[in-house]
N, C-alpha and C positions, 0 to 999 in steps of 0.2 A: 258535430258542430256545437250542438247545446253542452256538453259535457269542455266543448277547449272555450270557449266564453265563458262555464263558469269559474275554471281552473282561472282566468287573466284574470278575470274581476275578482278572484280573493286574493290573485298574485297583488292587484295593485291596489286592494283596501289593507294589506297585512302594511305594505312599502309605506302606505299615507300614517298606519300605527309607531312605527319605527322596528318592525319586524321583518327578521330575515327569513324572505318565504323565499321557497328551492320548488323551482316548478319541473313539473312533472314531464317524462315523454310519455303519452297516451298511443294506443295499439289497439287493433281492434280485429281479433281474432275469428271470427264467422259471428256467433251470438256471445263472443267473450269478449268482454271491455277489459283491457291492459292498462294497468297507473304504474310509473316503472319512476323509482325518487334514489336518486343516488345520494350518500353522505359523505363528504371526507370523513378520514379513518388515522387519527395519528395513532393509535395505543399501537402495540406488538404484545405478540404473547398467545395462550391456548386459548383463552378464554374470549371473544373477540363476538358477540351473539349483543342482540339488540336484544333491551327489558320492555316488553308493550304491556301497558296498563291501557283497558278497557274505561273511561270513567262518566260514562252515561248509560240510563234503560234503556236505552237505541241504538247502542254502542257508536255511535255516530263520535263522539269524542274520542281520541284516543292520545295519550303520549307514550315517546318512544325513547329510549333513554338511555345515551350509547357507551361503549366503554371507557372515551375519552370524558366521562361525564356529561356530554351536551345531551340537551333537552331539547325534544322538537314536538310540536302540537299539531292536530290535524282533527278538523270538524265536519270531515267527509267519508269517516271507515278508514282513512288511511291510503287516500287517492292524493293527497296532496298534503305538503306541509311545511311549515313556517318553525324554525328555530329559537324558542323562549329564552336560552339560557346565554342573553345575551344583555349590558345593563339597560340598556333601553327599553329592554322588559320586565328585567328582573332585579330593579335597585339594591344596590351593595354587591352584584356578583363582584364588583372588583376584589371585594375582601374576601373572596371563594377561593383562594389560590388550583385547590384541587377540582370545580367544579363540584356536579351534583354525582351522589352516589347511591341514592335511593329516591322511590317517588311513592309514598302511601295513601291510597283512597279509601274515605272513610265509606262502612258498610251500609251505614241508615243515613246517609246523605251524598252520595254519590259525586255534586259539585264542591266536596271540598276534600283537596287536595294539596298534601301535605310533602315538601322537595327539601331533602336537606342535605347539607354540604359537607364533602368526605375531608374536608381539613380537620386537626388536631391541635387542640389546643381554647377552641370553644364552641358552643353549639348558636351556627348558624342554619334557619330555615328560613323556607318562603310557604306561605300559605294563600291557596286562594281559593273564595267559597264559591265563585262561579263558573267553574270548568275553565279556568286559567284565561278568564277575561281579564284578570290583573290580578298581583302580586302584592301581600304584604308583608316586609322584613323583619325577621325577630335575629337576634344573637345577643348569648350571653355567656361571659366571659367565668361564669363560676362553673361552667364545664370543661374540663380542660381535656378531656380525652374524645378519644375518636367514637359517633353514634353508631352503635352495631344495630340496632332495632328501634324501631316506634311502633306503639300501641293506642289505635284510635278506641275512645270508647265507642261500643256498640250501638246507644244511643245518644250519644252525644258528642258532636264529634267538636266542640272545644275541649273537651278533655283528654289528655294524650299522657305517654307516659314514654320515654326513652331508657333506652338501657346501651349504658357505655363503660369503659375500658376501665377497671380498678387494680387494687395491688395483692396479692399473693393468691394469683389466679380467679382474683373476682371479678362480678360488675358490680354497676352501681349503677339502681334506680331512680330515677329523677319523675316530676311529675310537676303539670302545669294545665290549669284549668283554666286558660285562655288564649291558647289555640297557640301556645309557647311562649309568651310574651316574656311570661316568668317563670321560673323555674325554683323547685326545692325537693332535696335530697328524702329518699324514700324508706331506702333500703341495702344492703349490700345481700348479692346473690351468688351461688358457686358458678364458675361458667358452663356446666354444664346443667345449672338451674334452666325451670324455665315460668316465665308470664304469660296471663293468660287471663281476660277477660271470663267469666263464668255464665252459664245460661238462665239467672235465676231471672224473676221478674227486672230490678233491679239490679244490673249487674255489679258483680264486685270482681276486683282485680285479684288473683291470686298468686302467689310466690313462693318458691322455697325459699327463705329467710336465715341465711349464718346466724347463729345463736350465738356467732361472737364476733365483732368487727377485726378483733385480732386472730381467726384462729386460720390454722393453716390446712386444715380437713375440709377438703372440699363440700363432703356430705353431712358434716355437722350441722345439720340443718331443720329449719322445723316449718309446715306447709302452714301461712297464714294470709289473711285478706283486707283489703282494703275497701272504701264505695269511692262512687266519683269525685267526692270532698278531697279523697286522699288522705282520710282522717288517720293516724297511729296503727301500723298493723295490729289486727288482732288473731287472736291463736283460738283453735276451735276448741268447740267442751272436752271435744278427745284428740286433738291432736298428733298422727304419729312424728319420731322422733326421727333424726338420722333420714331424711330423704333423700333420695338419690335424684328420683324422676318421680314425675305423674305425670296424669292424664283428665281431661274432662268426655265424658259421655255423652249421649242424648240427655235433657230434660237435667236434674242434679245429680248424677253419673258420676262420680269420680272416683280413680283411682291413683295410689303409690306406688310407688317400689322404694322400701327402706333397707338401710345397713341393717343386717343384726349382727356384726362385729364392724363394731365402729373404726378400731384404727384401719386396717386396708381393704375392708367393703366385699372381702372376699365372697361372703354369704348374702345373701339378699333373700324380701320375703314380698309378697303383691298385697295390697289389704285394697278392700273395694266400699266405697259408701253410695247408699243409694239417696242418700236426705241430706246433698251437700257438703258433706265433712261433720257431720255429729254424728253418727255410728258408723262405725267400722267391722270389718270380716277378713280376718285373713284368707288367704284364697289359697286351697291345698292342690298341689300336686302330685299325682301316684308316682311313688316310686316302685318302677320297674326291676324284675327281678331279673332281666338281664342285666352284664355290665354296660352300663351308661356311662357319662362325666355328669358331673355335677353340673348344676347350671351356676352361669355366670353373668346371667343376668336377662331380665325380662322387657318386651315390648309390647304394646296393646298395638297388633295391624289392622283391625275392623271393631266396629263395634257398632251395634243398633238399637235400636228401642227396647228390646230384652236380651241382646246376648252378647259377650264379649271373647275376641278372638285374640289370645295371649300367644307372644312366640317364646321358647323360652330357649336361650343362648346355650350353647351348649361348650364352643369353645369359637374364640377368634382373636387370630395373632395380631398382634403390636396396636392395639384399636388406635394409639394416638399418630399412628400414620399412616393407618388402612383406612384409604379413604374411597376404594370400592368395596372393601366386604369382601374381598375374593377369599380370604381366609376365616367366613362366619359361618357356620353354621346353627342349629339346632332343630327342636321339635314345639309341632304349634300342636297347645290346647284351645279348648273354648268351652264354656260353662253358659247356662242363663242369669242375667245377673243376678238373681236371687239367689244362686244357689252358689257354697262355698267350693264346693269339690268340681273341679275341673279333669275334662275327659281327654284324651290323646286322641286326635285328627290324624296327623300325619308328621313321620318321623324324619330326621336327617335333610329340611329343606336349608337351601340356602337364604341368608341372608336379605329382609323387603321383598324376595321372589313369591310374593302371595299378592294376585289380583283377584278383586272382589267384579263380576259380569255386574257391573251399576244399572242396568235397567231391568234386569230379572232376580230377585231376591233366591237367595238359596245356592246358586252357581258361582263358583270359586274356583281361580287356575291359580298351580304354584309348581313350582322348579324343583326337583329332590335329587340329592345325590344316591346314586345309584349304590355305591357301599354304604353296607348299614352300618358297620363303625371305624369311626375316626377315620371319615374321607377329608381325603385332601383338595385341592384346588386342581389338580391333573386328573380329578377320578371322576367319572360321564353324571350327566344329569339328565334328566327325561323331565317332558313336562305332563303333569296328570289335572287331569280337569273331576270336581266334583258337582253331582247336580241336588243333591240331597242335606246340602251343609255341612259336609267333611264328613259325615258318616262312611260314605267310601268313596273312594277316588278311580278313575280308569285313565287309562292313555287316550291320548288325543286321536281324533281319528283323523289319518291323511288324504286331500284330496284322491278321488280317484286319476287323475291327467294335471298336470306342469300346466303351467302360463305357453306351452307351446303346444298345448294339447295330447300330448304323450302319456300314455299311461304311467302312474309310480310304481305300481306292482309293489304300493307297500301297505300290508295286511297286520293290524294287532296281532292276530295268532302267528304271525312269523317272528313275532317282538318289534315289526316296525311299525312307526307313527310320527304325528307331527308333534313336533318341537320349538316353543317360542320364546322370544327372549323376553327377558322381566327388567324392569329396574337392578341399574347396578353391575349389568352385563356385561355393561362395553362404557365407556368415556362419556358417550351421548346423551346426555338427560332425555330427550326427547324420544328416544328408542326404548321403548318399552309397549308394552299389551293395552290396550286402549280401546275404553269405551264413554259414554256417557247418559244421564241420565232415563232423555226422553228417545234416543235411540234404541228403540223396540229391537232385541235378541242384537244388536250389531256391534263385535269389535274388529278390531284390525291390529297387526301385528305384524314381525320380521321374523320368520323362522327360518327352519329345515324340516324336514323328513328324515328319518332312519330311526339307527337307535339310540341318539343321544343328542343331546342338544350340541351343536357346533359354534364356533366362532370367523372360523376363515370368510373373509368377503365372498370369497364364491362359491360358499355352500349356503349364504343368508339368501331368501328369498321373501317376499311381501303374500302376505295370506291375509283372507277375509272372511266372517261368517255373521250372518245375518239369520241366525234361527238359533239362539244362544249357545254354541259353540258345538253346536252336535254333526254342523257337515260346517268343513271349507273346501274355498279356492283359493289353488294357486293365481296372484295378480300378474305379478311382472317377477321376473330373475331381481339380484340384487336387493340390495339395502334400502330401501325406503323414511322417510318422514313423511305423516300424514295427518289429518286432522276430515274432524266430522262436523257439516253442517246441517240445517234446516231439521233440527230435530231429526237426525241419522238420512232425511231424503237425498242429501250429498255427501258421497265424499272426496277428496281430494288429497294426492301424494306425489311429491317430488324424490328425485333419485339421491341419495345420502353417498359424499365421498367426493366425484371428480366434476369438471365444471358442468354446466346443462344450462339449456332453455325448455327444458321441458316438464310439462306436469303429465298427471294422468287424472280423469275421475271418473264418477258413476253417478248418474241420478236417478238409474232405476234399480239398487237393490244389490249393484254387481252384477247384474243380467248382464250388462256391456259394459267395457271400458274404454275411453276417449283418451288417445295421446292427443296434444296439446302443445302447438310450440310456442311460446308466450314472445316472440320475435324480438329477444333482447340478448343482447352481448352475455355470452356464458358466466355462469357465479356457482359460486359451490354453495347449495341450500344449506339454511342450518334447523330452521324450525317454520312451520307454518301456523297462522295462530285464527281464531277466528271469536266473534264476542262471544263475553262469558258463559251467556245461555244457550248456546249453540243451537241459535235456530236461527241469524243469519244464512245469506248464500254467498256473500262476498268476503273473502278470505285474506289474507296479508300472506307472501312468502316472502322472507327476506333470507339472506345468508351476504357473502363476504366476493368481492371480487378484483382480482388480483390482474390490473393492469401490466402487461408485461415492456407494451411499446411506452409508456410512462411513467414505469419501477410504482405506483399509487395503490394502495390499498384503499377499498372504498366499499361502506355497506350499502346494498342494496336492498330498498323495501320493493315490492310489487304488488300492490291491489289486482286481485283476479276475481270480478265479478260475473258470477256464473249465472246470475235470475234467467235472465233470455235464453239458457239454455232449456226450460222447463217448457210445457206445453199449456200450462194454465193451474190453475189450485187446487188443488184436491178437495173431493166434494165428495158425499157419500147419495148424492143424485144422481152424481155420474156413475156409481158405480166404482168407485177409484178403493175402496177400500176392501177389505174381507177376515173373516173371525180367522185369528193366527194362536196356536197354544204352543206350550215346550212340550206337554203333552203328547201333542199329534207326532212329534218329530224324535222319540225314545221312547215311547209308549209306558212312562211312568208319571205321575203325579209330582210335581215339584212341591214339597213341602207341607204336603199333604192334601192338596187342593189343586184342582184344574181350571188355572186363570185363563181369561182368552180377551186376548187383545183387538182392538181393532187397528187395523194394521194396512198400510196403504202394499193394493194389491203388486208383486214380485213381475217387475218388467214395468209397473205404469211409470211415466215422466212427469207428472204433475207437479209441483214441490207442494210440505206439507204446512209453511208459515209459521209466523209466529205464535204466540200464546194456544201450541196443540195441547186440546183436551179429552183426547182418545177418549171411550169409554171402556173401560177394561169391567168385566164383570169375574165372577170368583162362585165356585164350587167346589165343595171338602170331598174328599176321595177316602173311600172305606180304606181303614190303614193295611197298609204290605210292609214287608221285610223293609221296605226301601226306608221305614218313619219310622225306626229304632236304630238306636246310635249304642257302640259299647258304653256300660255304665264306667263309673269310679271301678278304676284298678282295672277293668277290661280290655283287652286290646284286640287288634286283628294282623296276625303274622303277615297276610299279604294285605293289594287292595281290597279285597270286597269278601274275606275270607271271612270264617264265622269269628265272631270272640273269643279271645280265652283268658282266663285267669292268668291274671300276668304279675299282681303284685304284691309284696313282702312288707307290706306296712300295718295290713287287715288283718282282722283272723277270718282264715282260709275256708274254703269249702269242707265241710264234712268229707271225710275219708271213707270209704266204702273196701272192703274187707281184701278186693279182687285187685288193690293198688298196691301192698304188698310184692306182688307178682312182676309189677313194673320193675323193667331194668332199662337200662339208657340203649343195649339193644335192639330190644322190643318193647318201648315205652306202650304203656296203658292209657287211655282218655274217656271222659263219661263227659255225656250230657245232663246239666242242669235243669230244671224242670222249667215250664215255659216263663218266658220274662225276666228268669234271673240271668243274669252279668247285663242285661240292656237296659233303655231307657227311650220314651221316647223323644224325639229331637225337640228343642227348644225351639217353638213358633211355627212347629207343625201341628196344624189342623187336621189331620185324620180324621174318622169316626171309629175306635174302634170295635164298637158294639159291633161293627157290619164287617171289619176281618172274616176275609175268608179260608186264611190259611191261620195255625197256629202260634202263636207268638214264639220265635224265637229262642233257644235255650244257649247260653255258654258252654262252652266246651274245658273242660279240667286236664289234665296230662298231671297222671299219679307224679312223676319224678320232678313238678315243677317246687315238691312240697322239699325238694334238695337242694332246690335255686333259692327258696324265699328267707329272708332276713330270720325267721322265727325259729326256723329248725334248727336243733340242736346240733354244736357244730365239733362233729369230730376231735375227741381231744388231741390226736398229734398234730394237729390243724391248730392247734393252738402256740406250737409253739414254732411257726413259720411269721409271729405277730413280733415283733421288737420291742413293744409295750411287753410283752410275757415273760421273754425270753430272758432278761437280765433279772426280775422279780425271781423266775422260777430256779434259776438257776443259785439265787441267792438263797432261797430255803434250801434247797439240794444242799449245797455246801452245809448250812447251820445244822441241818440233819445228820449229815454224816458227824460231821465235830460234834454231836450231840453223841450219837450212838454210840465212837471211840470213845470218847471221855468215861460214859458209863461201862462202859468194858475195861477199861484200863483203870477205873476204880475200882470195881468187881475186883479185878481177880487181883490187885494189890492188898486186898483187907476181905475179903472173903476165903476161906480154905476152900469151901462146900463148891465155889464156881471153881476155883482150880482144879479140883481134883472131877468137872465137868468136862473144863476144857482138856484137862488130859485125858479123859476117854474119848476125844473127837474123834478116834481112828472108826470105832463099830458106827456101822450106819445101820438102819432097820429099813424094810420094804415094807409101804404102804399101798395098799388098794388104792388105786385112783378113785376109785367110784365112790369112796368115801366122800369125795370132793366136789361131786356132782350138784349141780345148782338145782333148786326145787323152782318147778314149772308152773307150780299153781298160783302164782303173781299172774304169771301169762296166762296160763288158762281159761282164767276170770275175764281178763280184759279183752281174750278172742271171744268170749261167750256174748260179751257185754258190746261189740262190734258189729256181732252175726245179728243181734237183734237189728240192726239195721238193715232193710231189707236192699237189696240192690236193686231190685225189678222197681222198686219204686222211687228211685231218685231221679224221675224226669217229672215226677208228680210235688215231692214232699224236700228235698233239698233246699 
C-alpha cells in the first residue's frame, strides 16, 4: 500500500509540472516487489533495445532513452517514470524534428546531463545540472552535420567537445566551454581517429589531427592535445607520424599504432610512452620461425598498472563490413610496460574473445581456433582459461551434472570441456562472459560442453563459477541474459530468445536457484541492467513486447526488487563470512602471492551492501614453474608445454656438435641451462631465493637452425624467388654471349686456338682425386666446436 501512494503522488506532482508520467502496474511476488512500465514503440527494425543511464551515487535517478528517440525520467531505480522529451519539458523540442539520440552524463558531476538531438543540419542540445529537474536549450546553426559523439571534461563538466560528420571521410571537432552555448571549430580527424580526455593531473584532450585539411589518407595523421581552454592543438616534443589508432593507459600510459608505409597502411608498427607522449619505444614483436601472416594490425585488449595486453591481427576479411569479426583472427602478446620486447601468450584467438576475471588479478579466458593456420570461420574454437597471466592456458573444466542433475561424463583427458561464448559470438551485445569488480572469484556466462565451442540455441546452456573459474555449474538449459548485484551477493538471469515472465536468481553463491514468475504479459528480454557500481539489489529487465490481439509493439521496463529476499546484512559477528583463496581451489599461487579474501560464507543469504570493504590480505609464494613466462622469441608448442626457441630474428643459441646429426626424421633437442628462453612474469611476486625446484631451462630442436631467417638459404632455393630469377637469368645470357664472342674471336685471328680446336677429337683421363677438396678448413672448425662441451650446456649456454 505505501509503495501504490507513493507511485499516485509522483503520478500527480509529475501532471501538476506538466510531465507525462506512465504509471506503473505493481506485483508483488512473495518477498519480490514487481514495477512493470510499458512504453509505446513506433521504430521497426533489429535494433529496438532501451539506452538506461544510471545518473546519481544512489542510482536512484535514472533515464532511459528509447529508439523512437523519447526520453523518460525516473527518481525511484526505475519503478516509475515520467516522459521528459516532451516541450513542456524540454523547450524547443519542436525544432528536434528527429528527437534525442544520445544522453551523456558527466563523470565528476553526476547531475549534469547532457541530451542531444539526432537532426542534421545543426547542433541542438539540452543540458541540465540537476538530474533533469529542468532543461536548458542551446543550438547552433554553424554545425550543420549530424553529432556522432560528445566528450565531457573529466573535471569540468562545462566543457564539452562534439564530434560530427565532415568531408572526405572526416570529422570534425567542435568545442565549447559553456556547457554548448557556443561552439568553435577544433580540428579535422580521420573517422577512424579517436578523442580522448587524458589522465594527467589536468586533463588535456587528445586527438589524431589530419596534417592536412585537404588530404584524402585517412592516417595522415599526427597525435596532438589540447586543455580545457581548447587552446591551438599542440604536437609533442616527439610526436609520431602517420597514426592509425591509440590508446591511453593507467596514470600517463599511452600508446600508437602508426603507418610505416603511408600510402595503403599495409605495414603498421605499436610505439608505447610512459611520460605522456614525450618519449617513445617502439614495441618489438618476435618473429616466428613458423609460417605466420603478417600482421595487419594491432589492438591493446587489457592493460594495468605495469603491463599491456597487445592482440596482433593476423588476417580479417572485408573489415569495412565485418561487423562481427567472424572473419578476425590473430595472436595476443603482452610485455611490462617498461619493457620493449613483447612475449607470445597465445596463438590463433579470435577476434575481442579475450576476458579479463575483473575481481582476481592474473586470470584471463579467451576463445582460440582450434587450427593453427589460416582458420577459417567453419573451423571449432575451444575456450582456455589462464590463471598465471597467459604464461599457460588449460581447458575449461566442465561441470560434473546438467542443470538436471545428470552427469556430463565430460573429462579434459577425453579433450572434453566447457566452452563459452565471448563478445562478438552471436548479434547480442549482452551475451558474453561477465564479471565485475567487487564480485569476489564470480562470473557467469552461456556455453556448452564438449569439444568445441557451439552456436545452435540448443546446445547454449547458462553456467556459473564463483571461485574464479576453477569449478562450474550448469544453471538452467538455454540462452540466458544476466546481470550481478549487491557486490556479486545476487544474481539474476532472464531466458534470451522466446516470450517469458520469468527470471531466475541466487543469493546465496549458486547454492540454490529461485524460478521467479514476475506475473506479467510475456516479452522477449533484451538486457537486464543494474546501477553502475553494482552493489544495488533492485534491478531493471526490460526487452520488447509484441501484442498480437492489438498488432502494438511496446517496450517493457520492469523494476525487480529483490532486498526482502535476503535474511539480514552480513556481519562478521555473525559469523557470515570466511577466508576464501584461488589458492585453496588449484593449489597454485596466483601471481606469485596467496591473496585471501574475506568472503561471505557459500550458502549464507545475508546480502553484502553497499560501500563493501572486504579485507583482503596478501602473502608472496616461493616461486614455481607456474612464475616464469617464455622470454623474447620463446614460445610453447602446446598449452603448458616447456619453451622453445622459436625465433629467426636473434642470433640463435649456440650449436653443440651432436645437432649435426639432427634430421627432420629423428630431430635432436637440448636443454638450455636454467632461466634461459624465460622470464619471470610481470607483477609476480614470487621469492625466488626460496624456489624449490630449479629454474626452468628452454628447450632447442637442432633442425629449427633450418626454419630461422638467418640460415643460409640453399642456392637452387634461390631461384624459386622471382626477384632472382629474371636478374639471374640475365647474367646467364651476357655470359654465354661473352664466352661465344671470345671464341669466335679466337679462332678467327689466332692460328695457335685453331689448330687447338682441331685436336678436340683426343681427350686425356684424369684422376678424380686430383679434385678432391682439402678437409682442413673443416677439420679446424670441428676442432674448434668440440671445445664446447655438451655435458655442460644446461650450466654455461
Amino acid at each position: 500500500q505505501k509503495r501504490v501512494i507513493m507511485y499516485l503522488w509522483a503520478f500527480l506532482l509529475t501532471a501538476c509540472l506538466g510531465q507525462v508520467s506512465i504509471p506503473p502496474k505493481i506485483y508483488s511476488q512473495g518477498n519480490v516487489q514487481v514495477s512493470e512500465t510499458t512504453i509505446p514503440l513506433r521504430a521497426t527494425g533489429k535494433s529496438l533495445d532501451l539506452a538506461i543511464s544510471y545518473v546519481s551515487t544512489d542510482n536512484k535517478v535514472v533515464y532511459a532513452l528509447t529508439p523512437d528517440g523519447e526520453v523518460y525520467h525516473s527518481i525511484n531505480e526505475g519503478a516509475s517514470w515520467t516522459q521528459h522529451s516532451v516541450p513542456e519539458v524540454m523547450a524547443g523540442l519542436e525544432n528536434c524534428k528527429s528527437k534525442i539520440g544520445s544522453i551523456f552524463v558527466s563523470s565528476s558531476e553526476p547531475k549534469v546531463v547532457y541530451l542531444v538531438c539526432k537532426d542534421i543540419g545543426k547542433a541542438s542540445l539540452w543540458v541540465t545540472t540537476n538530474q533533469g529537474g529542468n532543461y536548458t536549450f542551446y543550438e547552433d546553426t554553424t554545425i550543420t552535420q549530424a553529432v556522432k559523439d560528445l566528450l565531457i571534461h573529466p573535471k569540468i563538466p562545462s566543457a564539452l567537445v562534439v564530434v560530427v560528420d565532415g568531408s572526405f571521410d572526416q570529422y570534425v571537432l567542435y568545442s565549447s566551454t559553456n556547457f554548448g552555448a557556443n561552439w568553435q571549430k577544433l580540428a579535422n580527424i580521420p573517422q577512424q581517429g579517436r578523442v580522448e580526455w587524458s589522465h594527467h593531473d589536468q586533463p588535456r584532450l587528445f586527438f589524431n589531427q589530419m596534417s592536412s585539411d585537404t588530404s584524402q589518407i585517412p592516417w595522415n595523421t599526427e597525435l596532438v592535445w589540447t586543455d580545457e581552454h581548447f587552446s591551438p592543438p599542440q604536437k609533442m616534443s616527439s610526436s609520431p607520424q602517420n597514426v592509425f589508432s591509440w590508446f591511453w593507459g593507467p596514470g600517463l600510459t599511452l600508446g600508437v599504432v602508426t603507418c610505416t608505409e603511408s600510402e595503403l597502411c599495409n605495414k603498421k608498427q605499436m610505439q608505447v610512452s610512459l611520460d605522456g607522449g614525450n618519449n617513445w619505444q617502439i614495441s618489438v614483436f618476435p618473429n616466428s620461425t613458423r609460417d605466420i601472416k603478417d600482421e595487419t594490425d594491432y589492438y591493446v585488449w587489457d592493460i594495468s598498472e605495469k603491463t599491456v595486453w597487445a592482440y596482433v591481427e593476423r588476417f580479417c576479411a572485408d573489415k569495412a563490413h565485418n561487423t562481427t569479426n567472424d572473419l578476425c583472427w590473430g595472436d595476443i602478446f603482452h610485455a611490462d610496460l617498461a619493457q620493449q620486447n613483447y612475449v607470445l601468450s597465445l596463438r590463433n584467438v579470435r577476434h575481442r574473445q579475450f576476458n579479463t576475471y575483473e575481481s582476481i588479478p592474473g586470470i584471463y579466458i579467451a576463445n582460440q581456433y582450434l587450427t593453427q593456420d589460416s582458420p577459417t570461420p567453419q573451423d571449432p574454437i575451444r575456450t582456455l582459461i589462464t590463471y598465471n597471466k597467459g604464461s599457460t592456458w588449460d581447458l575449461v573444466p566442465a561441470p560434473l551434472t546438467d542443470a538436471h542433475q545428470q552427469s556430463t561424463n565430460c573429462e579434459i583427458t577425453d579433450g572434453c570441456s566447457l566452452h563459452l561464448h565471448s563478445r562478438d559470438t552471436e548479434d547480442q551485445y549482452t551475451d558474453y562472459l561477465y564479471s565485475v569488480p567487487k564480485a569476489v572469484g564470480v562470473m557467469i556466462g552461456n556455453g556448452n560442453i564438449g569439444k568445441q565451442l557451439r552456436n545452435r540455441a540448443e546446445d547454449v546452456n547458462l553456467y556459473f563459477s564463483t571461485n574464479g573459474g576453477a569449478n562450474w555449474t550448469e544453471v538452467r538449459k538455454g540462452r540466458w541474459i544476466y546481470e550481478i548485484g549487491d557486490n556479486g551477493g545476487i544474481v539474476i538471469a532472464a531466458p534470451l530468445g522466446n516470450p517469458t515472465d520469468l527470471i531466475v536468481y541466487s543469493n546465496n553463491d549458486g547454492d540454490s536457484w529461485e524460478t521467479l514468475s514476475l506475473g506479467v504479459k510475456p516479452f522477449r528480454a533484451t538486457n537486464i541492467r543494474v546501477g553502475d557500481t553494482w552493489d544495488s539489489t533492485t534491478f531493471l529487465v526490460h526487452g520488447i513486447r509484441d501484442d498480437r490481439d492489438t498488432n502494438v509493439t511496446s517496450i517493457v521496463v520492469i523494476q525487480v526488487d529483490l532486498f526482502k529476499t535476503f535474511t539480514g546484512k552480513c556481519s562478521e559477528e555473525n559469523g557470515d563470512f570466511e577466508d576464501w583463496s584461488p589458492h585453496d581451489e588449484h593449489g597454485n599461487c596466483v601471481m606469485g602471492h596467496k591473496t585471501t579474501f574475506k568472503k561471505r560464507k557459500f550458502g549464507s543469504t545475508c546480502y553484502l551492501g553497499k560501500n563493501l570493504n572486504l579485507t583482503v590480505t596478501t602473502e608472496n609464494c616461493p616461486c614455481s614453474l607456474n612464475d616464469f613466462e617464455c622470454d623474447y622469441c620463446y614460445e610453447r608448442d602446446d598449452l603448458s608445454s616447456t619453451c622453445r626457441w622459436k625465433c629467426g630474428t636473434v642470433p640463435a643459441p649456440p650449436t653443440p656438435n651432436f645437432c649435426q646429426n639432427s634430421t627432420n626424421e629423428a630431430p635432436i633437442s637440448y636443454t638450455l641451462g636454467p632461466g634461459i628462453g624465460y622470464r619471470k612474469i610481470s607483477e609476480d611476486t614470487c621469492i625466488e631465493a626460496e624456489m624449490s625446484e630449479p629454474k626452468p631451462g628452454a628447450v632447442v630442436n637442432c633442425n629449427d637452425y633450418n626454419m630461422n631467417n638467418m640460415a643460409p638459404q640453399p642456392w637452387w632455393e634461390l631461384f624459386t624467388q622471382i626477384n632472382v630469377i629474371v636478374p639471374a637469368l640475365l647474367v646467364v645470357f651476357l655470359l654465354v654471349v661473352l664466352v661465344v664472342g671470345i671464341v669466335w674471336y679466337c679462332y678467327r685471328h689466332n692460328d695457335s686456338f685453331k689448330d687447338i680446336c682441331g685436336k678436340g677429337q683426343d681427350y686425356a683421363v684424369v684422376d678424380a682425386s686430383a679434385f678432391q677438396l682439402s678437409t682442413q678448413g673443416n677439420s679446424l672448425l670441428s676442432d674448434l666446436e668440440s671445445e664446447l662441451d655438451d655435458d655442460d650446456l644446461d650450466l654455461d649456454v
